[in-house]
C-alpha positions as CSV (number, residue, x, y, z in Angstrom):
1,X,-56.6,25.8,51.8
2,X,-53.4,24.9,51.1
3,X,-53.2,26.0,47.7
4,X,-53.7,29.7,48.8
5,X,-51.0,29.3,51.3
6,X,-48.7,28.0,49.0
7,X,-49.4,31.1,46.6
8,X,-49.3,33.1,49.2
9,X,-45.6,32.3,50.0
10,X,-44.6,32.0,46.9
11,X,-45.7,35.6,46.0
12,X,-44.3,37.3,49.4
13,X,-41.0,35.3,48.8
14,X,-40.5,36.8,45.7
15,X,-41.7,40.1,46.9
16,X,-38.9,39.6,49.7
17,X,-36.7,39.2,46.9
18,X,-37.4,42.0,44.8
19,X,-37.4,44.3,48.0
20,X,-33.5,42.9,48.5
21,X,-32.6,43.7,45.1
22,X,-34.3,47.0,44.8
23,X,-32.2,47.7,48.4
24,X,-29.1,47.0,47.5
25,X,-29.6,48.8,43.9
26,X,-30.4,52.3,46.3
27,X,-27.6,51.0,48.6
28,X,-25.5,51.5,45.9
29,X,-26.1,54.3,44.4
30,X,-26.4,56.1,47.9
31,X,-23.0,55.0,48.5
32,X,-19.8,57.9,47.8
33,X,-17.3,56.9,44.8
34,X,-14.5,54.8,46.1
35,X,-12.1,56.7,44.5
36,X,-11.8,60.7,44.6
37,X,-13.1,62.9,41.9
38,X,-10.6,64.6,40.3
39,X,-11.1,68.0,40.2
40,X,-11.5,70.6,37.4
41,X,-8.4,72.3,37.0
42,X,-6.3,68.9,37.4
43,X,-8.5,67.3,34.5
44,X,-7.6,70.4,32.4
45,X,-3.7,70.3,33.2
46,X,-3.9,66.6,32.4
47,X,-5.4,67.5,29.2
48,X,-3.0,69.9,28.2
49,X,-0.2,67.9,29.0
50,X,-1.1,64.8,26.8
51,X,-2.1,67.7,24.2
52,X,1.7,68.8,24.5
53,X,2.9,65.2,24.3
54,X,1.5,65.0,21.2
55,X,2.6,68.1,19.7
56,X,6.0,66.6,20.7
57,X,5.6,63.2,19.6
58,X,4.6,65.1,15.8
59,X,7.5,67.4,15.9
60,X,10.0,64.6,16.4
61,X,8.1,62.3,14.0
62,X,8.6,64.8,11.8
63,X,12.3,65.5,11.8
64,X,12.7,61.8,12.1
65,X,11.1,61.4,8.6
66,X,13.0,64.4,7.1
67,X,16.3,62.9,8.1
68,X,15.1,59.4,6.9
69,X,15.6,58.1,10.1
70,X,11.9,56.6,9.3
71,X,9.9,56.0,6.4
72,X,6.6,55.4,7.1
73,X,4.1,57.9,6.3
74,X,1.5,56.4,7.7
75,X,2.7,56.5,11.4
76,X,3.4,60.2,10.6
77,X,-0.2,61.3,8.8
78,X,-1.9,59.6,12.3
79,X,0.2,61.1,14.1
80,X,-0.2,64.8,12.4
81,X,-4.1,64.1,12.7
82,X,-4.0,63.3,16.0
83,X,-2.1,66.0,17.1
84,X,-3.9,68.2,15.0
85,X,-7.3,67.1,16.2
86,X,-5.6,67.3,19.5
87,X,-5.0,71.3,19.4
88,X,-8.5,72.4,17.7
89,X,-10.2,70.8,20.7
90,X,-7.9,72.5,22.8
91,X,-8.6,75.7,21.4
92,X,-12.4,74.9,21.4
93,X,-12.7,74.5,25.0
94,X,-10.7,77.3,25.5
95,X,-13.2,79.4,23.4
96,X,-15.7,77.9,25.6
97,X,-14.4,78.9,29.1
98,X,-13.7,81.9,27.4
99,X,-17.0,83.1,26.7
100,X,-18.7,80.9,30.0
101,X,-16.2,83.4,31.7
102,X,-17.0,86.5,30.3
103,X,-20.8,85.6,30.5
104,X,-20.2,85.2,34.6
105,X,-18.4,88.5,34.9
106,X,-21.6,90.1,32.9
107,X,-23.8,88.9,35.6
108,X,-25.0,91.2,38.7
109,X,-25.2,90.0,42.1
C-alpha cells in the first residue's frame, strides 16, 4: 500500500531526525570546555583582589566626602554596602576553608 509506505517514511525520517539532534546534544556535552578552567587558588586571588579594590574605592570615597570634594551620599552609602558585604563574605568563606581544613587534617589515612 502506498499509504503505509508513506507513513513509514515519514516516521523513520523523523526518527532520523531526532537521532541527529539527540547526537549532536551528547556531541556536545562530550566535548572539553573551549576555554580553560580556572583554577582554585586563582579564583580566590581574584576574589580578594576586587574585595581590596573595594575597600579602596570606600576609603577614598570617604575622604573625598570629608574634604567636600563630593557630595553625594548616595554613591558613598553603595559604595560602604558594597564593600561591606564585600568583606563579610570574605571572612565567611574563609571560616569555611577554615573548618573544611581542619576537618581534613582530623581525618586518618
Amino acid at each position: 500500500m502506498v499509504v503505509t509506505s508513506v507513513a513509514i517514511n515519514a516516521y523513520q525520517n523523523a526518527m532520523a531526525v531526532r537521532r541527529k539532534a539527540v547526537d549532536n546534544t551528547v556531541g556536545n556535552a562530550l566535548q572539553k570546555p573551549q576555554a580553560p578552567v580556572q583554577e582554585f587558588k586563582d579564583t580566590l586571588k581574584d576574589s580578594l583582589r576586587n574585595v581590596n579594590e573595594m575597600q579602596a574605592e570606600k576609603k577614598m570615597m570617604i575622604e573625598e566626602f570629608a574634604t567636600g570634594k563630593k557630595q553625594n551620599v548616595h554613591e558613598l552609602m553603595i559604595t560602604m554596602q558594597k564593600a561591606g558585604l564585600a568583606m563579610q563574605m570574605t571572612g565567611a568563606v574563609r571560616s569555611k576553608l577554615m573548618s573544611t581544613y581542619q576537618e581534613m587534617m582530623k581525618m586518618q589515612f
